[in-house]
C-alpha positions as CSV (number, residue, x, y, z in Angstrom):
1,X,0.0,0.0,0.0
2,X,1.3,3.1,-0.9
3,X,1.4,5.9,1.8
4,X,-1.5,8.0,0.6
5,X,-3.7,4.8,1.0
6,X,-1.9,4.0,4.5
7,X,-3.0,8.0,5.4
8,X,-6.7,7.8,4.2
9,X,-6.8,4.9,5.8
10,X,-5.5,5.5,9.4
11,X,-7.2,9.1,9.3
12,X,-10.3,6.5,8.4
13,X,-9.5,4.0,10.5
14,X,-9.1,6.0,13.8
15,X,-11.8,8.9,13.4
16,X,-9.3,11.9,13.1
17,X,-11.2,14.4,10.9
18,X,-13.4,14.3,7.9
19,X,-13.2,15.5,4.3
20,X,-15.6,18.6,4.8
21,X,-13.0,19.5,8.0
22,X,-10.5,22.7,7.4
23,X,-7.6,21.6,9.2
24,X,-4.2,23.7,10.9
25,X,-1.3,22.3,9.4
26,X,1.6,22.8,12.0
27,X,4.6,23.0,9.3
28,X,8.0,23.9,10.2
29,X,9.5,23.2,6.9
30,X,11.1,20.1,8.0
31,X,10.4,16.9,6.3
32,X,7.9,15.4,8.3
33,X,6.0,18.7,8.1
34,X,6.3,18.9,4.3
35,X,5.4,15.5,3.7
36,X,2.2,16.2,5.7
37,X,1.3,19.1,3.6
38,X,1.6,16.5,-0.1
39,X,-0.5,14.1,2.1
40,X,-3.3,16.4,2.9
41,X,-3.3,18.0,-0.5
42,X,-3.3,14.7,-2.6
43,X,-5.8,13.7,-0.5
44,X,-7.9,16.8,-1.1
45,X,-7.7,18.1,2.3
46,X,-8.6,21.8,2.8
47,X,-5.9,23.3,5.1
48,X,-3.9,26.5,6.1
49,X,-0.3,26.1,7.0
50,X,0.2,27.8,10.7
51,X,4.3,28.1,11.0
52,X,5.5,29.4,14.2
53,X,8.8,31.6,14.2
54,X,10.6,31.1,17.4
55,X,13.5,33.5,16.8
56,X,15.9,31.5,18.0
57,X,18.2,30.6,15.3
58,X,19.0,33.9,13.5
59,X,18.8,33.8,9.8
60,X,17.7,29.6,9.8
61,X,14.7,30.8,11.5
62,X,13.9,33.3,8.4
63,X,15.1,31.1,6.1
64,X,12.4,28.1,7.6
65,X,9.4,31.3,7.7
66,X,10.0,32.0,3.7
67,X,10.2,28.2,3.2
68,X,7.1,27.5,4.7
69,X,5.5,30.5,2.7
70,X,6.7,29.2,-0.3
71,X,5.5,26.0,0.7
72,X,1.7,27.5,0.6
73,X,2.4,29.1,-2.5
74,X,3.3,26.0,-4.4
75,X,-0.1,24.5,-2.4
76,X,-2.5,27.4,-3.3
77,X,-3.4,27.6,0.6
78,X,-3.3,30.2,3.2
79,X,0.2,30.4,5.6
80,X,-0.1,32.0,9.1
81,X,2.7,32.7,10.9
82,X,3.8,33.9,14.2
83,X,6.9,35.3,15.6
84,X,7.1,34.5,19.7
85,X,10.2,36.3,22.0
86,X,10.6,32.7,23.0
87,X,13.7,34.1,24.9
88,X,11.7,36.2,26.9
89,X,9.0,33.7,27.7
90,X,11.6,31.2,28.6
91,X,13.1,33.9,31.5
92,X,9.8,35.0,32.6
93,X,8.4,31.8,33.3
94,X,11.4,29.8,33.9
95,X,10.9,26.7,31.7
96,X,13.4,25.1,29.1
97,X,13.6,26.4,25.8
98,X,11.7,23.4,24.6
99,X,8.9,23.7,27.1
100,X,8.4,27.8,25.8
101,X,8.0,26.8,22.2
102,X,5.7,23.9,22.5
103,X,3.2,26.1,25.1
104,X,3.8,29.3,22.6
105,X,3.2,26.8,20.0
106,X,0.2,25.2,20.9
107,X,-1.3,28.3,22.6
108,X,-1.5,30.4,19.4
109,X,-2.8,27.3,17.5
110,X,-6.0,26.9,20.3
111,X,-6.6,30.5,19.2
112,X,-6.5,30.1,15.9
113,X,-9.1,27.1,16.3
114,X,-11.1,29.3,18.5
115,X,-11.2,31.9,16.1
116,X,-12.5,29.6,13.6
117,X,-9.5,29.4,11.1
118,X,-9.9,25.3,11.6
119,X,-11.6,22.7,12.9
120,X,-8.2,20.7,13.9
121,X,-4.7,21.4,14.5
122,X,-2.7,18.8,12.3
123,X,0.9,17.9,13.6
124,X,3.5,15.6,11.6
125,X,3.9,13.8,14.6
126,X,5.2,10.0,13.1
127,X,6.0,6.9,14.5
128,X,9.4,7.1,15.2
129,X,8.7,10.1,17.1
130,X,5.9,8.5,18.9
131,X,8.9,5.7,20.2
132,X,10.9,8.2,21.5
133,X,8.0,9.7,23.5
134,X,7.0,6.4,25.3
135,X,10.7,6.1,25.8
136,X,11.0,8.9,27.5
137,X,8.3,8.9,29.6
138,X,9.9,5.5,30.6
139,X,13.6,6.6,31.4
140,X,11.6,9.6,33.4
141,X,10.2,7.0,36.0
142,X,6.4,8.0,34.9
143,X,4.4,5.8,36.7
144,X,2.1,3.1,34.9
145,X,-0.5,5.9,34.1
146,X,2.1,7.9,32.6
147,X,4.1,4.9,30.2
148,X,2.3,6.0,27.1
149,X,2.8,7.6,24.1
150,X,0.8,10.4,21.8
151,X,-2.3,9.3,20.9
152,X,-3.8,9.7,17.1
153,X,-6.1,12.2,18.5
154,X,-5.9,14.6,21.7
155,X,-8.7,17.2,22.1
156,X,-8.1,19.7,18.8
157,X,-4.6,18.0,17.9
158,X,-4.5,14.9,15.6
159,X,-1.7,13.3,14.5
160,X,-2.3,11.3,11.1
161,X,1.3,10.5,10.7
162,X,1.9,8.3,13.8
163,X,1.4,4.7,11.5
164,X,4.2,6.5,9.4
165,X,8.0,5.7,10.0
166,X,10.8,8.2,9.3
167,X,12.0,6.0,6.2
168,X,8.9,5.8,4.6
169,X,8.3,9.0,5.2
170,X,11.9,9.9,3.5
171,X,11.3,7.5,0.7
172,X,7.9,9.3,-0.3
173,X,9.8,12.8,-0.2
174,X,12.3,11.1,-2.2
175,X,10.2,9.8,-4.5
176,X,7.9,12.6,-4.8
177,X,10.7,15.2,-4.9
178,X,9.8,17.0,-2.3
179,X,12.3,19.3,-0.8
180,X,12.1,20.7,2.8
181,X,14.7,22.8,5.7
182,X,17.2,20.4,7.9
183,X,18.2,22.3,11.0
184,X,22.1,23.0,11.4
């Protein structure tokens, strides 16, 4: 099965959204991200891109923001973004750099989902990355309740990628000629 079958299928399969649904695309140019946007649109998805600008990598940062714009051009869809003084909310509140992004992150999304841009937020969350999770909720001594990983679908945020691993999702780039932003 090819992996636009595998993604109709699993967003089938487990409920996520359905086909009249505008969905929130959470791209940051990376390859899952970009892979997520070619899923949706083959799959006739309506979305907007939402790309947050964190600020924290000089010129990369810009150079992921005009990525991601072109990105929607090349789609024919709406791009939000947001720039956050992730810095400052990182002092202020006193949480890691990691912790900041993802509540700046997810924060803006709710709002943009309360202001009736979408119906979902859609993250490229994939199966390799859904490993790692439950692994480190394990080697952080969560309790039993705790030992799990992301779910396909958490209040406004699904997740269609999670069936996905990072090679198949590399070998559909590949073979779609897809290009996306590494990080340095």
């Amino acid at each position: 099965m090819d992996l636009v079958s595998a993604f109709q299928e699993y967003i089938s399969k487990e409920g996520l959204f359905s086909p009249r649904d505008r969905l929130l695309l959470a791209v940051s140019g990376g390859l899952d991200s970009v892979v997520l946007c070619d899923l949706c649109k083959r799959s006739g998805y309506d979305f907007v891109i939402a790309h947050c600008n964190f600020g924290l990598r000089g010129a990369e940062s810009q150079r992921d923001e005009a990525f991601v714009r072109e990105l929607g051009g090349r789609y024919g869809c709406e791009v939000v973004v947001r720039h956050f003084d992730t810095a400052a909310y990182v002092v202020e509140r006193k949480v890691s750099v990691q912790v900041a992004a993802r509540e700046l992150r997810y924060a803006w999304f709710g709002e943009l989902v309360a202001g009736g841009v979408a119906q979902h937020v859609v993250t490229a969350h994939q199966l390799d990355d859904n490993i790692e999770t439950l692994l480190m909720n394990f080697f952080k001594g969560t309790g039993i309740a705790g030992l799990r990983a992301m779910l396909p679908k958490q209040g406004l945020v699904v997740r269609p990628l999670l069936f996905a691993s990072r090679e198949a999702i590399r070998q559909y780039a590949s073979e779609c000629g897809l290009a996306w932003v590494e990080d340095s």
